[in-house]
MIFIVO-66394 format. One record per residue (C-alpha): residue number from 1; residue in three letters; x, z, y. Coordinates in Angstrom, 1 decimal. Layout:
BEGIN
{NUM; "ALA"; {X; Z; Y}}
...
This chain:
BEGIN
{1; "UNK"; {57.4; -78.1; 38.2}}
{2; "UNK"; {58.2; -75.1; 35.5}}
{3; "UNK"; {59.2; -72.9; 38.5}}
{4; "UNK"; {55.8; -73.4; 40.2}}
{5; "UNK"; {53.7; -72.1; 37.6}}
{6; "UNK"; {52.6; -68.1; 37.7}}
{7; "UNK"; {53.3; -66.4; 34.3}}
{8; "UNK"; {49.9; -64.8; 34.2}}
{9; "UNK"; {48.0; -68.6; 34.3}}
{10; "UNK"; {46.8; -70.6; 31.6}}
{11; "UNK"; {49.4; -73.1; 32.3}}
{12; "UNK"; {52.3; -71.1; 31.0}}
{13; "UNK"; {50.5; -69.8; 27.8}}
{14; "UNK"; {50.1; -73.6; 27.2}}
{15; "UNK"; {54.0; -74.2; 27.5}}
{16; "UNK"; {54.9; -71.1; 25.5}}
{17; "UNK"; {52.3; -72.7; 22.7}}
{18; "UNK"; {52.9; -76.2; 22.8}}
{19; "UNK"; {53.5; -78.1; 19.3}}
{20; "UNK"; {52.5; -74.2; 18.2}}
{21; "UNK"; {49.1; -73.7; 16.0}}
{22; "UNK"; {47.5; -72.5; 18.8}}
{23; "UNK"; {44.2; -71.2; 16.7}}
{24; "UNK"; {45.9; -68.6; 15.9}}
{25; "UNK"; {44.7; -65.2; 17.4}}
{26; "UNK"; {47.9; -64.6; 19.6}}
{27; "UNK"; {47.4; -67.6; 21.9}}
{28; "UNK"; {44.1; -66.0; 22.2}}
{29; "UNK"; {45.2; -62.8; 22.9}}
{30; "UNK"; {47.1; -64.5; 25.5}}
{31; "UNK"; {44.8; -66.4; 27.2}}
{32; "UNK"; {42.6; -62.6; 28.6}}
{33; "UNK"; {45.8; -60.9; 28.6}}
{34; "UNK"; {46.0; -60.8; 32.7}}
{35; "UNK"; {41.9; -59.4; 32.7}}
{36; "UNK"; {42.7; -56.7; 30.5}}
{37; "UNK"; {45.9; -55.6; 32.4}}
{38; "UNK"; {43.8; -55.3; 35.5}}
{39; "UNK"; {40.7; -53.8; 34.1}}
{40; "UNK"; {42.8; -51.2; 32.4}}
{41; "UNK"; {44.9; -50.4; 36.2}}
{42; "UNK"; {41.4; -50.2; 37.6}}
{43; "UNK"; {40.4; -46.8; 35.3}}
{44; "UNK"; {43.8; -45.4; 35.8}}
{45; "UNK"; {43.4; -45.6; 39.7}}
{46; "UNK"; {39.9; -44.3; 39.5}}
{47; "UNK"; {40.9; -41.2; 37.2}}
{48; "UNK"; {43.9; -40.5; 38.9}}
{49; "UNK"; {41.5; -40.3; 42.0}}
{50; "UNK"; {38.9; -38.5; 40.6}}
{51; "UNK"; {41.6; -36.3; 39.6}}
{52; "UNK"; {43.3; -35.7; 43.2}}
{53; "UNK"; {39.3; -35.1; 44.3}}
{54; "UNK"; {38.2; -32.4; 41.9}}
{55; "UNK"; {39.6; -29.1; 44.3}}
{56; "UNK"; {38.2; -30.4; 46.9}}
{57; "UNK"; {34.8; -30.6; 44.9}}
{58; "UNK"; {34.9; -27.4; 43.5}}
{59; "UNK"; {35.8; -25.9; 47.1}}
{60; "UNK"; {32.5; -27.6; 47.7}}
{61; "UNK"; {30.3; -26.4; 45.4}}
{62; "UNK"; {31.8; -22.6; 45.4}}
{63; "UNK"; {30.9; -22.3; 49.3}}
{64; "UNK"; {27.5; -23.9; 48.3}}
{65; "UNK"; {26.9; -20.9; 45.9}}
{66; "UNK"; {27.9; -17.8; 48.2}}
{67; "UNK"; {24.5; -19.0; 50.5}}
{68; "UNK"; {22.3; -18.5; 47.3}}
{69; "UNK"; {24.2; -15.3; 46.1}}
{70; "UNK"; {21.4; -12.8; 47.7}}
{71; "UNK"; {18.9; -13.9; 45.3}}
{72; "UNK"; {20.0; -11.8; 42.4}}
{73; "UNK"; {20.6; -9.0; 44.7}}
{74; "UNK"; {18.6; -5.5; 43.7}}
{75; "UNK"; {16.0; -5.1; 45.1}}
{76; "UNK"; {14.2; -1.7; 44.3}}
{77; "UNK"; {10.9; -1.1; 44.5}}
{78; "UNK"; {11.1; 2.7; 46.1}}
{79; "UNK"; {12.3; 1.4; 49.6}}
{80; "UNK"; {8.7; -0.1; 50.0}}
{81; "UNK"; {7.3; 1.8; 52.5}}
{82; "UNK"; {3.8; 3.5; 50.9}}
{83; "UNK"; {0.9; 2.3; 53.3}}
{84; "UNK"; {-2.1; 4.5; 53.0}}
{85; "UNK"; {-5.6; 3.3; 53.5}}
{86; "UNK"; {-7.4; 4.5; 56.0}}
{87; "UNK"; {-10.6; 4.6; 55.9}}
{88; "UNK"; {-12.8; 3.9; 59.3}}
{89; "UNK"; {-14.4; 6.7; 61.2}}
{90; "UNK"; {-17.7; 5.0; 61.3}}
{91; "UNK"; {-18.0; 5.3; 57.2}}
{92; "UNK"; {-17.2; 9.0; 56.7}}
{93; "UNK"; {-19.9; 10.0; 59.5}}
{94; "UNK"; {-22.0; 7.9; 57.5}}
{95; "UNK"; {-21.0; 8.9; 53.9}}
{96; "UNK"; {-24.0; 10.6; 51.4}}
{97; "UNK"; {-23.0; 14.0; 49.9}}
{98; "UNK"; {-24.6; 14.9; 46.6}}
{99; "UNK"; {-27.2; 17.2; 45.8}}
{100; "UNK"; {-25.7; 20.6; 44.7}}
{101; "UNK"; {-26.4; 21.1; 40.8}}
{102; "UNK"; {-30.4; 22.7; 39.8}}
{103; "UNK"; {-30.3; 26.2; 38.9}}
{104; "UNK"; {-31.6; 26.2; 35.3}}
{105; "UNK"; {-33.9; 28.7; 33.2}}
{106; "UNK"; {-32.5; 31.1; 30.6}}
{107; "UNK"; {-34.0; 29.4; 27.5}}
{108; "UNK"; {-33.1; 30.0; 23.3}}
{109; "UNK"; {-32.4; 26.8; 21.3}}
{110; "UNK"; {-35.2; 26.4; 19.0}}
{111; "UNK"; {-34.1; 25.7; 14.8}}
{112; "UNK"; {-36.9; 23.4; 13.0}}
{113; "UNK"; {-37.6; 25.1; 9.6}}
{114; "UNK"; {-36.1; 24.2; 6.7}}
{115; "UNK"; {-37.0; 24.8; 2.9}}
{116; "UNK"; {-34.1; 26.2; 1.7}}
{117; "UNK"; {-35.3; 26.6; -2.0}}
{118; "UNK"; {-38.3; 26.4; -4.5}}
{119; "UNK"; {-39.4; 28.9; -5.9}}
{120; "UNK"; {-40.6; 28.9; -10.1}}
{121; "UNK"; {-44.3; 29.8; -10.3}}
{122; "UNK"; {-43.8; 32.1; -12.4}}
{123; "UNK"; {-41.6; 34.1; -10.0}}
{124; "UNK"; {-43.9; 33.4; -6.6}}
{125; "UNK"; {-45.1; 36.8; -5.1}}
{126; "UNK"; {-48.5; 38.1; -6.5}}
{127; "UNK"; {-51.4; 38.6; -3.9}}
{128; "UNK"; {-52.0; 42.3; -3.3}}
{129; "UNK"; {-55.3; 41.8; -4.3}}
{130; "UNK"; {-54.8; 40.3; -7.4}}
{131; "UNK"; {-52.2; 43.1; -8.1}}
{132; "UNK"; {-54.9; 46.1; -6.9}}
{133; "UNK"; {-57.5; 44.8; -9.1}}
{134; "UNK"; {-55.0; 43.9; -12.3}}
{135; "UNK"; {-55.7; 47.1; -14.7}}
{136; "UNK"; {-51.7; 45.8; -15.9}}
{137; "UNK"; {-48.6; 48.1; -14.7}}
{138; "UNK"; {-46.5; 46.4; -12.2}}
{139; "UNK"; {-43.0; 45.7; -14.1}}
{140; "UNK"; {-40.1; 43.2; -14.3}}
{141; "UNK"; {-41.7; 40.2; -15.9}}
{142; "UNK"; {-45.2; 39.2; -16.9}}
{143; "UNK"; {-45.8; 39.8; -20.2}}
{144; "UNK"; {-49.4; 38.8; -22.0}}
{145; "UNK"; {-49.7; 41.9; -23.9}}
{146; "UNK"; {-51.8; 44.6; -25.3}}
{147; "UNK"; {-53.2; 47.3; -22.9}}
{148; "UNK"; {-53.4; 50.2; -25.5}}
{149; "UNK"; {-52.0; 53.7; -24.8}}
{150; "UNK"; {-49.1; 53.3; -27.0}}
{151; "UNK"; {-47.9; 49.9; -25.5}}
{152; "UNK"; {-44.1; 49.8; -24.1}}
{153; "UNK"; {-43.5; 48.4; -21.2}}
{154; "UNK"; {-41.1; 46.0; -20.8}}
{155; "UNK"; {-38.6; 48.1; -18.3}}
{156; "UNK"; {-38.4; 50.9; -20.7}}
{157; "UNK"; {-36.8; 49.0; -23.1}}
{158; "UNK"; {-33.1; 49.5; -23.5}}
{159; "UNK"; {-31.8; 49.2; -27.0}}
{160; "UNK"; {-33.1; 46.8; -29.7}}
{161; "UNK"; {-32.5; 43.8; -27.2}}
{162; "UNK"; {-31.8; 41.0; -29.0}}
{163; "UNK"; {-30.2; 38.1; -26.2}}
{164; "UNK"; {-30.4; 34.8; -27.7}}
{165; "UNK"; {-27.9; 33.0; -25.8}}
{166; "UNK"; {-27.9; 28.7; -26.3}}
{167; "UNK"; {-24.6; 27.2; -28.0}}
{168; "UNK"; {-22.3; 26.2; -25.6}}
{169; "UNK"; {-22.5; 22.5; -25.1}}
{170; "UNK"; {-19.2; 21.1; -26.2}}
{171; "UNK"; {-17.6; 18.4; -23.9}}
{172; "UNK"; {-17.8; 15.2; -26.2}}
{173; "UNK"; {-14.4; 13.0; -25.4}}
{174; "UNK"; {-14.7; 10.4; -23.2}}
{175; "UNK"; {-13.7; 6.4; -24.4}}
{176; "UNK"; {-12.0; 6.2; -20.7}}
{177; "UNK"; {-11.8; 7.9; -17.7}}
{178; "UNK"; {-10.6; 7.8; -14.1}}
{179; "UNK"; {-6.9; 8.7; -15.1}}
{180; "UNK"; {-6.4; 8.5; -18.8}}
{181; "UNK"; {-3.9; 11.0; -20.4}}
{182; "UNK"; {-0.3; 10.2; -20.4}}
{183; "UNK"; {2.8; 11.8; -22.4}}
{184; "UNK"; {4.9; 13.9; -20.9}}
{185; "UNK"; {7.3; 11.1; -19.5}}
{186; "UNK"; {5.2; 7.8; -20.2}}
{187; "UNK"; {4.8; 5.2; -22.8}}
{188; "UNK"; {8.9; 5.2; -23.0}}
{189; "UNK"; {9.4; 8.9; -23.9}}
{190; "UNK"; {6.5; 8.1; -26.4}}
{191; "UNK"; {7.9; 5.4; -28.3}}
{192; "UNK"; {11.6; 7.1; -28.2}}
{193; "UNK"; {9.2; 10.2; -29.6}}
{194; "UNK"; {8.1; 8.4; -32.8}}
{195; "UNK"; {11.0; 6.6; -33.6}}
{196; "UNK"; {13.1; 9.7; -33.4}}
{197; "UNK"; {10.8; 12.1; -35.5}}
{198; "UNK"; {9.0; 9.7; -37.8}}
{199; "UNK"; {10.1; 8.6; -41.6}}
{200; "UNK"; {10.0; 5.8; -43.4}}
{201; "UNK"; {8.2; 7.0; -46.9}}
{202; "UNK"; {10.6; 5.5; -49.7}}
{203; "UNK"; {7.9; 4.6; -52.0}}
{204; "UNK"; {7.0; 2.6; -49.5}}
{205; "UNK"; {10.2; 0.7; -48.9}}
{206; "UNK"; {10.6; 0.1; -51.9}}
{207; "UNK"; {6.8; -1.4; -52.5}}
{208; "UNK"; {8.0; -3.2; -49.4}}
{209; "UNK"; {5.3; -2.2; -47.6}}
{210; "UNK"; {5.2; -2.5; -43.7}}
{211; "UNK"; {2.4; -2.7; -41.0}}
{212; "UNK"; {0.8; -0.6; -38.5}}
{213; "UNK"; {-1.4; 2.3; -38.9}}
{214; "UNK"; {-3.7; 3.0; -36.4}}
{215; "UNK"; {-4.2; 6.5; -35.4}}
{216; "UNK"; {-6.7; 7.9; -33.1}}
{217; "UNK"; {-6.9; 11.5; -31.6}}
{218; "UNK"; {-7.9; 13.8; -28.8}}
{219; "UNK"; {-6.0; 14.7; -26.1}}
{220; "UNK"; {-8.4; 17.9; -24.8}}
{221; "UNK"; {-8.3; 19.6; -21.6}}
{222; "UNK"; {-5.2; 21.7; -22.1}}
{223; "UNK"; {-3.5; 18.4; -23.0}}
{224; "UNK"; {-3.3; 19.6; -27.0}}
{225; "UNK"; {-3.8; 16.9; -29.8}}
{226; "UNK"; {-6.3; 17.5; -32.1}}
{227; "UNK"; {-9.1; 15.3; -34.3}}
{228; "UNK"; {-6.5; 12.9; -35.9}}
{229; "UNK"; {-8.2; 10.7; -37.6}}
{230; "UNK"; {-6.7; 7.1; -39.4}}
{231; "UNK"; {-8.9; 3.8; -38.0}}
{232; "UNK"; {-6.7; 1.6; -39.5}}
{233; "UNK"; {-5.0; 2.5; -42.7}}
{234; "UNK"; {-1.5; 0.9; -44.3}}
{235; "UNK"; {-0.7; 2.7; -47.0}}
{236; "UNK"; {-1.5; 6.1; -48.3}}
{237; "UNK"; {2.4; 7.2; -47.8}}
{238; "UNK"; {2.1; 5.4; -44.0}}
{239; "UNK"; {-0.4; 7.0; -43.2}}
{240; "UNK"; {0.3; 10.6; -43.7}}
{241; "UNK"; {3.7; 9.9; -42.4}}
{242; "UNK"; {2.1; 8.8; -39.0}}
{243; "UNK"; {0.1; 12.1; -39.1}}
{244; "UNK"; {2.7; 13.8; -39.3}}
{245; "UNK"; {3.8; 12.6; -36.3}}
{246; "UNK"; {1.3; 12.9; -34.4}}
{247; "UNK"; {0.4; 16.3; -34.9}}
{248; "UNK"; {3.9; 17.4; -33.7}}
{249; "UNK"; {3.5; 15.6; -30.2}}
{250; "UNK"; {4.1; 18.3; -27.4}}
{251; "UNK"; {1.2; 19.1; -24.9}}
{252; "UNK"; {-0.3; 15.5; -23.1}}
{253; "UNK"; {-1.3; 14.9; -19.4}}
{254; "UNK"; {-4.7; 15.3; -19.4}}
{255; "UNK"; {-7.2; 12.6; -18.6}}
{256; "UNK"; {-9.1; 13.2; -15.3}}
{257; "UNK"; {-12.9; 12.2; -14.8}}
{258; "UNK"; {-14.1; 13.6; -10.7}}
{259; "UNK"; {-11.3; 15.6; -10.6}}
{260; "UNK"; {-11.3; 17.9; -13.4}}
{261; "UNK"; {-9.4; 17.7; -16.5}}
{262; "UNK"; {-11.6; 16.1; -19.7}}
{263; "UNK"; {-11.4; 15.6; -22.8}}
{264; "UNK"; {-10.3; 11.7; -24.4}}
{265; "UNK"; {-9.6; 9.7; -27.0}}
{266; "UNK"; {-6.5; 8.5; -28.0}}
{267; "UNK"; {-6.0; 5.4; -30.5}}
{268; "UNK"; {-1.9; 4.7; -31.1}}
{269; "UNK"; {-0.4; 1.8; -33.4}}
{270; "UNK"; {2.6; 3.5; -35.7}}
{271; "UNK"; {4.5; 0.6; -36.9}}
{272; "UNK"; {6.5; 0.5; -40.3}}
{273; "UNK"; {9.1; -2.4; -40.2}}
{274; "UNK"; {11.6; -2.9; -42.7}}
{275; "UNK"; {15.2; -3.8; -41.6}}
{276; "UNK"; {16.4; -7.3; -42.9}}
């Protein structure tokens, strides 16, 4: 009866397992062993197939490719023959030809008139009338005189002129302007300035006094410092020390207001600060 049975059936795994714990995963194992064997023949046949067909399929597809090669070909547009249009018989026996252009008159632009300028009363053109029947010579101003014989005219007078000329009206600084004045360099060459040139007074150091002092100048339109003036005062030492100072700065930027150099005030903190 043993030689009957297949070694692949469920018969046989139960021989090989008898009086064995057959719960245990191997008889399992056993039991789908034959399945597996043929499921895993089945892919190997069908790779090695697929395998053995792949020239043939790429022979396939190459020739496919060669009938669609002419679509990337160049094509260039000059080899289009240019077709003119013709236009039909019937529409240039028919067409309108323009007028020829008028022959225009010889004419002068015409200017509107303007007043240019008023003219002072006082300097309009007498009537001749009024200057016929004036018993006054004609001169170089009018002048509400006396008409005696030994009256001077006006014109004849050369020396003794006195020309009172009006002060000139002094540019007062501005507070701010367009483009405010600006040491030669910036605010860094400024600050390197003072710290380089000014002195600590010793009276003051040892009052241990420190602080700011508050100076404010102009800066004209040459640039030059002048009008230093103390707004905030420190100490009487401080502040002569920062005057100092500031009246040895070099020639400023000048401030700008429409383009032209003006006048401005300045205000600068000097700070005293004791080292610790």
């Amino acid at each position: 009866m043993a030689r009957n049975i297949q070694l692949n059936s469920s018969d046989w795994c139960d021989i090989v397992f008898a009086g064995k714990n057959k719960t245990y995963g191997a008889y399992a194992l056993r039991q789908g062993s034959s399945k597996r064997h043929i499921l895993a023949f089945g892919i190997m046949v069908f790779f090695v197939g697929a395998v053995a067909a792949l020239p043939s399929f790429l022979e396939v597809v190459k020739a496919n490719s060669s009938l669609i090669k002419g679509i990337d070909d160049e094509f260039r547009m000059s080899t289009i023959t240019k077709v003119e249009e013709q236009i039909p018989e019937e529409k240039l026996i028919h067409q309108e030809i323009a007028p020829p252009k008028p022959i225009l008159k010889s004419t002068i632009a015409f200017t509107p008139p303007a007043i240019v300028s008023v003219v002072a009363p006082e300097k309009e053109m007498k009537a001749i009338g009024t200057l016929l029947d004036s018993p006054a010579p004609i001169s170089k101003a009018t002048i509400e005189g006396s008409n005696d014989p030994g009256a001077i005219d006006i014109a004849d007078i050369k020396e003794h002129t006195t020309i009172i000329e009006e002060p000139a009206k002094q540019d007062r600084p501005f507070i701010s302007v367009e483009q405010m004045p600006q040491f030669p360099g910036g605010d860094a060459e400024l600050m390197k300035f003072i710290s380089s040139n000014l002195k600590y007074p010793i009276i003051s150091i040892e009052n241990r006094i420190e602080g700011r002092v508050i100076i404010r100048f102009v800066i004209g339109k040459d640039g030059r410092v002048s009008d230093i003036e103390v707004v905030r005062t420190l100490d009487p030492a401080c502040d002569k020390e920062a005057m100092r100072v500031v009246k040895m700065m070099p020639k400023w930027v000048a401030g700008m207001q429409n383009g032209r150099n003006v006048p401005v005030y300045y205000t600068l903190p000097v700070l005293f600060k004791l080292q610790k």
